[in-house]
Every structure is written in C-alpha cells, then in structure tokens.
Backbone bond lengths (Angstrom), bond angles and torsions (degrees), N, CA, C in turn:
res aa  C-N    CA-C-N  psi(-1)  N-CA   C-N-CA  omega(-1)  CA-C   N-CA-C  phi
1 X - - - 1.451 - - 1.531 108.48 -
2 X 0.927 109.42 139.69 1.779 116.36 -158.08 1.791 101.39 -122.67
3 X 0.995 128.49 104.05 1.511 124.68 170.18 1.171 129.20 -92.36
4 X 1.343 137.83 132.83 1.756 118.34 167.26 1.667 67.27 -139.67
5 X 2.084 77.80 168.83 0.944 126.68 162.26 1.067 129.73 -109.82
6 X 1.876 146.21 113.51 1.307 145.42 -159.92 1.345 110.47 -131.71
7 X 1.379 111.14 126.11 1.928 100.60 165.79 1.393 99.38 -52.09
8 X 1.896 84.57 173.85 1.693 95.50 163.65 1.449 107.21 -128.26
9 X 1.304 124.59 135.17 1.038 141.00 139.40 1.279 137.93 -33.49
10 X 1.540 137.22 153.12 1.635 135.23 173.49 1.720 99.96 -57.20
11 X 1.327 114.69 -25.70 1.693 112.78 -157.45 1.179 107.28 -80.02
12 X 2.021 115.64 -3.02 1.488 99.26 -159.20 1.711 94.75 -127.62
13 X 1.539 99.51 35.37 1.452 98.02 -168.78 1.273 101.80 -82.60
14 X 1.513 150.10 3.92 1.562 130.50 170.34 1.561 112.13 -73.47
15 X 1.556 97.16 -45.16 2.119 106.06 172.45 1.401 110.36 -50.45
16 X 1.533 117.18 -42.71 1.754 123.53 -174.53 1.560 111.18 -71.32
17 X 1.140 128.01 -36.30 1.186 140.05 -174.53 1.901 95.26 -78.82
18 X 0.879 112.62 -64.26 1.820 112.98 -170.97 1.909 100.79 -55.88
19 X 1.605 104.87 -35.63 1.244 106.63 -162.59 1.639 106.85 -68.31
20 X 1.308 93.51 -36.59 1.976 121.24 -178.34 1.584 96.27 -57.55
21 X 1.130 117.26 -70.13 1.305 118.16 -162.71 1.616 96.92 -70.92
22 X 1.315 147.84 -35.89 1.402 126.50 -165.36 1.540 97.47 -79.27
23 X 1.310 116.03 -39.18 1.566 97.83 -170.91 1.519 135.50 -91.92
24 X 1.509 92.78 3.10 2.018 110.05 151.36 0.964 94.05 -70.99
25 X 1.724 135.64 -51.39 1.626 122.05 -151.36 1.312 104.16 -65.68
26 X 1.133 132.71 -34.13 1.502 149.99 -155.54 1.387 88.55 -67.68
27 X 1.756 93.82 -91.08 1.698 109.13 -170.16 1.867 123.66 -53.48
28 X 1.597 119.15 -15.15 1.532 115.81 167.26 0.963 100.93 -111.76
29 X 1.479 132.11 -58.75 1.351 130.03 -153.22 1.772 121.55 -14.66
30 X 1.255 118.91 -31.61 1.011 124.50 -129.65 1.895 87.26 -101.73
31 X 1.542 109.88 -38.20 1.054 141.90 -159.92 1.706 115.43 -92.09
32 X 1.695 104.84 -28.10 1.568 103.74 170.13 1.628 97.87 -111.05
33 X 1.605 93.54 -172.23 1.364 103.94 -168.46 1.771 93.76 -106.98
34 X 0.997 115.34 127.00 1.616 126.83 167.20 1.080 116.77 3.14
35 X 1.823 129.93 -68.51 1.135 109.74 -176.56 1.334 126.43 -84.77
36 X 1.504 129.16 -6.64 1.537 138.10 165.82 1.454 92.44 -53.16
37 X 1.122 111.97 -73.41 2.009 110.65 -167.77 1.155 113.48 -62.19
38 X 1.512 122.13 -13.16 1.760 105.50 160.20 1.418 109.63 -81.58
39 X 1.213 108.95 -50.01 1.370 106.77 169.91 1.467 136.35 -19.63
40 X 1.490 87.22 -51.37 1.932 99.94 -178.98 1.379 88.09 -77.41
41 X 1.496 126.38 -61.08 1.643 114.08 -147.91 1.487 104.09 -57.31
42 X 1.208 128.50 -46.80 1.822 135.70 158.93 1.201 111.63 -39.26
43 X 1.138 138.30 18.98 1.351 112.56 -140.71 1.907 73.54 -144.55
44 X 1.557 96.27 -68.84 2.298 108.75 -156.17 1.726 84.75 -103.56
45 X 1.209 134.31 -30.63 1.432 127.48 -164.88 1.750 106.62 -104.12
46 X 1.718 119.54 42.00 1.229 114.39 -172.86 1.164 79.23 -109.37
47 X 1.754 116.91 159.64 1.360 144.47 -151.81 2.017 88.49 -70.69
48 X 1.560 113.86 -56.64 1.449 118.06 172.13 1.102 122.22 -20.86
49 X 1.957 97.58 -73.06 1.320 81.43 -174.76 1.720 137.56 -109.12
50 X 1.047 86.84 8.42 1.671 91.36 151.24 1.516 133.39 -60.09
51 X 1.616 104.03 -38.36 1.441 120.34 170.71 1.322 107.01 -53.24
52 X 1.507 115.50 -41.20 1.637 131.60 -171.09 1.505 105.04 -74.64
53 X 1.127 115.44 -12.38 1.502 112.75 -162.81 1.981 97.39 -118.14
54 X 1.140 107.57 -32.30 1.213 111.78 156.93 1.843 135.29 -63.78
55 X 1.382 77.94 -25.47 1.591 80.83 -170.05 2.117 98.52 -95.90
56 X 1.122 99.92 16.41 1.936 96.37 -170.86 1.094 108.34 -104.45
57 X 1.149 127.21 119.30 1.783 140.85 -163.02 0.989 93.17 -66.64
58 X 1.384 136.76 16.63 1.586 109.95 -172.43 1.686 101.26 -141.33
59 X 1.676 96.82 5.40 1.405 97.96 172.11 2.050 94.41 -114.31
60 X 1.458 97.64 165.28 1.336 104.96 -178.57 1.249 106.81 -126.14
61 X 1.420 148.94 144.95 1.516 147.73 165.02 1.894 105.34 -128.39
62 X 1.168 91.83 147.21 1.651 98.81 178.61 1.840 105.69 -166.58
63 X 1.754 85.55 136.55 1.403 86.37 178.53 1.964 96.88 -84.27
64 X 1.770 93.98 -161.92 1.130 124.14 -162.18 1.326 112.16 -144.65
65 X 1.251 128.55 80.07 1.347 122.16 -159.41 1.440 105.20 -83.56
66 X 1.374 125.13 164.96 1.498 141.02 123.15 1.627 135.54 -129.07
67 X 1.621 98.29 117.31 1.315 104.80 -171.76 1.642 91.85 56.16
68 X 1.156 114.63 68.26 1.890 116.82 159.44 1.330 102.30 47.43
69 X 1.357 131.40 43.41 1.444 99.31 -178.90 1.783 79.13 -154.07
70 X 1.647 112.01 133.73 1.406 113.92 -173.79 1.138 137.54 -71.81
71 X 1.715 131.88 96.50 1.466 129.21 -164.40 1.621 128.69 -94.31
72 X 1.508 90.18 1.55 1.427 79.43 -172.78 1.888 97.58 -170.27
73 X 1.033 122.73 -155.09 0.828 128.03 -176.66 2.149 130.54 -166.95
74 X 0.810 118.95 129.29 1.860 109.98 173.26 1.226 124.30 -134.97
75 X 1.398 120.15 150.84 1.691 130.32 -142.34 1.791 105.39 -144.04
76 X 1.308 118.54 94.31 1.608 113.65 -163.94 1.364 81.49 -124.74
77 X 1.889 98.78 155.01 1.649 110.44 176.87 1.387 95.22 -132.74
78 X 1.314 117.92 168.38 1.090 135.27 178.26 1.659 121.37 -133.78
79 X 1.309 140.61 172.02 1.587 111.92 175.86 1.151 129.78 32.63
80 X 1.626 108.26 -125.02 1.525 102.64 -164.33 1.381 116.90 -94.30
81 X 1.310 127.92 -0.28 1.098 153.89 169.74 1.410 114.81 -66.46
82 X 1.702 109.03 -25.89 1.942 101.05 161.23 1.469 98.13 -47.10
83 X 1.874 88.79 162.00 1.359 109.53 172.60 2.115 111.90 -79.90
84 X 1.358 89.57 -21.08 1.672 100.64 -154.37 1.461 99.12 -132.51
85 X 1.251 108.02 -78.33 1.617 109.48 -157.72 1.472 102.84 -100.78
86 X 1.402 123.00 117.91 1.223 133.59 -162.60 1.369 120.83 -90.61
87 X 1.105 101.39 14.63 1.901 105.18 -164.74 1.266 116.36 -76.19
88 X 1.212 124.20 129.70 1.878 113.07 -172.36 1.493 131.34 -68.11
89 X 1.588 88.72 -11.76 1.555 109.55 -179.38 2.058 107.76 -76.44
90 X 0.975 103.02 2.63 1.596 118.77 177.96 1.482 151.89 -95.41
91 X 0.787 135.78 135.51 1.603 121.00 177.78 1.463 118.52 -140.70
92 X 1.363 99.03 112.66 1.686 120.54 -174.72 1.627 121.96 -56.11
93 X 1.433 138.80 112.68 1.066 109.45 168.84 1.301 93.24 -101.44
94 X 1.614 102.48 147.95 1.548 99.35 -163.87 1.663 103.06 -127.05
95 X 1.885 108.35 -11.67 1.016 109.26 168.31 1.413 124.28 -168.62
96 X 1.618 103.73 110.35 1.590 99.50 -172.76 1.611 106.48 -113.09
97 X 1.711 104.01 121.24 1.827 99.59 -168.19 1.454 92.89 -107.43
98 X 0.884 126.00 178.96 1.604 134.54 150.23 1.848 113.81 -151.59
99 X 0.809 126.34 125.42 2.103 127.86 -164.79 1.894 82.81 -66.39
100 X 1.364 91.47 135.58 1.489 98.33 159.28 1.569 123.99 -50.76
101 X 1.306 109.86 -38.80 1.910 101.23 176.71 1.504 96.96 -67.93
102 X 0.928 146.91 21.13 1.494 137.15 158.32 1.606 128.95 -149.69
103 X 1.555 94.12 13.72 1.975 104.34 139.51 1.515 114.92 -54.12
104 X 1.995 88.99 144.73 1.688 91.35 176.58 1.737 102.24 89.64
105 X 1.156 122.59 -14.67 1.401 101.51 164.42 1.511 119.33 -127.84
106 X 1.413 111.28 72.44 1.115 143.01 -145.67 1.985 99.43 -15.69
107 X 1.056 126.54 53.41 1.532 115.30 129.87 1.318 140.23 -15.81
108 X 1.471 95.31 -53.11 1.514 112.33 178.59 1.348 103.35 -43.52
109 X 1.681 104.25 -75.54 1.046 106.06 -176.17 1.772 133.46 -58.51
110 X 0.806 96.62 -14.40 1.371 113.88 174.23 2.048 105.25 -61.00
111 X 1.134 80.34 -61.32 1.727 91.75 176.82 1.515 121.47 -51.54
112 X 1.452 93.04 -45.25 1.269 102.57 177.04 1.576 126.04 -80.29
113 X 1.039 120.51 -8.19 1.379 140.77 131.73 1.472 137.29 -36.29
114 X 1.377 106.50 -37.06 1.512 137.47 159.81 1.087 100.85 -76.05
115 X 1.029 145.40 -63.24 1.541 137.65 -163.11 1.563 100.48 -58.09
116 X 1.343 121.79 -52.36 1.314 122.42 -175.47 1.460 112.26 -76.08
117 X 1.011 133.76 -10.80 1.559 142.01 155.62 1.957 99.21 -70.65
118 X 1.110 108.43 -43.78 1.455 94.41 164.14 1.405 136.84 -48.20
119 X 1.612 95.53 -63.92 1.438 114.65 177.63 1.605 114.84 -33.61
120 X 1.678 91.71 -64.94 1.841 109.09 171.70 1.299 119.71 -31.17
121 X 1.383 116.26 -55.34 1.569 127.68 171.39 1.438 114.89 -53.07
122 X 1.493 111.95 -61.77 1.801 117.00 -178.95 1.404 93.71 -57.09
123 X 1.580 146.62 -37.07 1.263 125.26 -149.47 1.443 120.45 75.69
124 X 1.427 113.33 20.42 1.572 103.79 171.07 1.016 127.10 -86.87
125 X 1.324 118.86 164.02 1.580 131.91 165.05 1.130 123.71 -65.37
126 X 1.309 126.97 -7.89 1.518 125.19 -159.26 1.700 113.67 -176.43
127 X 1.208 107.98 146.65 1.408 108.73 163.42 1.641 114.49 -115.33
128 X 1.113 120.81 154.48 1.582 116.94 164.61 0.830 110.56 -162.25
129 X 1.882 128.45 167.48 1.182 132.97 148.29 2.146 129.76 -167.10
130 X 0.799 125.79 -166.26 1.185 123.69 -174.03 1.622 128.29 -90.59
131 X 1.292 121.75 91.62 1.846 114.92 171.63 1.447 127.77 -101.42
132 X 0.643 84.81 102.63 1.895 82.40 160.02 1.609 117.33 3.87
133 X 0.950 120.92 126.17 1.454 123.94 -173.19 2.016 94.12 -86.30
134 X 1.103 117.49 -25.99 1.434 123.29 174.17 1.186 116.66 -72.25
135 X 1.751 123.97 -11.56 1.707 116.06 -164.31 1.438 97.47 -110.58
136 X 1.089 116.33 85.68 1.722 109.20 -178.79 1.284 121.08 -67.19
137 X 1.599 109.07 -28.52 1.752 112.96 161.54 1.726 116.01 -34.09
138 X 1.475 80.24 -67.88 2.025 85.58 -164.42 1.823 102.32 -69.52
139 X 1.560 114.38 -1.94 1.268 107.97 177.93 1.917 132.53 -80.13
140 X 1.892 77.02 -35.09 1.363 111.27 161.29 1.717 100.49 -57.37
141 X 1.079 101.16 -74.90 1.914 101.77 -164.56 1.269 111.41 -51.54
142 X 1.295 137.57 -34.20 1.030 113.77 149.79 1.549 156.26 -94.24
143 X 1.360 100.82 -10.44 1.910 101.55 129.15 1.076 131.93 -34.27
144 X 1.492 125.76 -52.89 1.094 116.80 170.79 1.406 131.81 -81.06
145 X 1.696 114.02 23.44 1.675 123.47 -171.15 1.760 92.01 -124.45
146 X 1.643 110.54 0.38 1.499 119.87 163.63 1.249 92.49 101.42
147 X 1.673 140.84 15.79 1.483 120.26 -172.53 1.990 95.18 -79.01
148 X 0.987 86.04 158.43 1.816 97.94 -179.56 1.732 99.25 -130.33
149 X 1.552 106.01 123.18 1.034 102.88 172.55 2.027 129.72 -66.61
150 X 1.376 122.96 164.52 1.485 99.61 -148.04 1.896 87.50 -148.08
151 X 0.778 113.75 -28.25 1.913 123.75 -171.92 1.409 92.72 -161.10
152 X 1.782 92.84 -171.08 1.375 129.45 176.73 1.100 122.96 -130.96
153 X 1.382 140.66 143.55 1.317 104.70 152.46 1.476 96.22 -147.92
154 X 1.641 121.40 -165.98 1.415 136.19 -176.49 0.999 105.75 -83.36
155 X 1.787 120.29 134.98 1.698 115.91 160.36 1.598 95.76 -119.38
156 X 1.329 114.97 129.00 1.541 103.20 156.89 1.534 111.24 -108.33
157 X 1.594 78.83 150.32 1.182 113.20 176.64 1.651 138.58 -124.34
158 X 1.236 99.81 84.21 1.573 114.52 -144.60 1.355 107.37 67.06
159 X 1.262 113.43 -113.26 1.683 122.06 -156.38 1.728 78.29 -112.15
160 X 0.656 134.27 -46.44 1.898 111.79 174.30 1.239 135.33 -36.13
161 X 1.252 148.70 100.71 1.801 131.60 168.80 1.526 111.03 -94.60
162 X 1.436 96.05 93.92 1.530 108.22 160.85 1.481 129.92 -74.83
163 X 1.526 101.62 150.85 2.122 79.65 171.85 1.160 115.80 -91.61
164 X 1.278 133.48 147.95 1.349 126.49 151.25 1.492 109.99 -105.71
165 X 1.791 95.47 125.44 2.200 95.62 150.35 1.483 120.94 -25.19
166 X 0.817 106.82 138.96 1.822 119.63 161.40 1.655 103.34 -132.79
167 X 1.968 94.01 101.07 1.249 109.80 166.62 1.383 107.87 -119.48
168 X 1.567 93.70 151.71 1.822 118.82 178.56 1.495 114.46 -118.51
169 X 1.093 134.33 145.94 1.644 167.03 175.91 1.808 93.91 -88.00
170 X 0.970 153.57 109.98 1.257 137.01 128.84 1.462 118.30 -75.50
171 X 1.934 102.25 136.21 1.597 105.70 -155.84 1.576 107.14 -101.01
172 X 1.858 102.56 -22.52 1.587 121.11 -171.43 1.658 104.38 -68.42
C-alpha cells in the first residue's frame, strides 16, 4: 500500500467536491435528518465556494492517496482564514475526512501528520479545531494526538445547533 500526500489545486475541484460531500454523507448522514445535511452540503461543498476556499493562501487542502487513487482528504487555515479563533500564532484543522473503504489504515493519522508539518512551517504555537460533541471516534483520535479540550461552541447544521468541542495541541 503506497501513500502520498498532495495539495490540491483549483483543477482538481470536481474529485474535492464529490470527495467533500461523500465523506460528510458517511460520517453524519446517518445522524441528521435529510434536509439539514443537504442544506449544509449546498451550502460549504458548492463548486463556488470551495473554489473560494481553495484559492485563499491562507487556507491549505491536500489529498491522501492510496496506490493513486483518492482516500481521503485535509483542510488547515491559517490567519484570517480560521473558522473561529483568529490568532496568527495558530493553525486550524478544519477538516480531516478519510472515505470509509479506507478507515483503519491510519490515514487519519497520516493527515494529521500534515497538519503538524504545517504548523512547523507557519511557526505556530498551536493547533486546534472543532468536533462534534456526538463523534467520539474523531474525539478519541484526537485525545490521543494530546488535543485537550478548551471551550464549546455552536455548529449549525441546517436548522440544528449542535455543539462542537473546541480542542487545541499546544506546540511551544
């Protein structure tokens, strides 16, 4: 099994967009009601603004290959381009997916590895970001990468306001 890691480009936004939307469907679908999760996927996974979010020097995207073929995906911000906490001393992960046919071979971690190869580069102090108080998987995984939860805050989701954790990595 062969892995790299590759940014993505504006050119590869039809794979990012299909990839975006299958692996929310995966990981909520199951958990909202139909039109909340179209809602959102219409909403952050439209061709616009992904392009918009792709094209911002201060956001980062990268696939996750295996054996050339795309498993996953990662989403880091920097500056003003956090979703939440704006501090420059920081780096957002704002989105770590991996497709269910390729859970279990730690991808995750792989990705998340990237993020901290990020951090290193920006020079920050810290990593953080927002989960679901419902996903105890990704809560676990990152507990165990040392994030410590720190606040709360609101995510909506369609007509839902869920909380998500807000955990941080300190890097200093």
């Amino acid at each position: 099994m062969k892995v790299t890691i590759e940014s993505i480009s504006t050119d590869q936004l039809d794979p990012l967009q299909a990839l975006c939307i299958a692996t929310f469907t995966e990981t909520y679908g199951s958990q909202n009601t139909k039109s909340d999760l179209e809602n959102y996927l219409e909403t952050n996974f439209n061709s616009a603004q992904l392009k918009k979010e792709l094209e911002n020097p201060q956001s980062e995207y990268y696939f996750v290959k295996v054996d050339g073929a795309i498993a996953g995906y990662l989403k880091v911000n920097v500056g003003d381009a956090q979703t939440e906490i704006k501090e420059q001393n920081g780096l957002e992960i704002e989105r770590i997916y991996v497709s269910r046919a390729y859970q279990g071979k730690k991808l995750g971690q792989a990705l998340f590895e990237k993020a901290m190869e990020r951090a290193r580069f920006h020079k920050t102090a810290f990593l953080w970001l927002g989960v679901w108080d419902q996903n105890t998987n990704a809560i676990g995984f990152y507990e165990r990468n040392g994030f410590k939860t720190f606040d709360t805050h609101v995510f909506q989701l369609g007509d839902d306001m869920q909380t998500d954790l807000m955990m941080k990595l300190e890097l200093a």
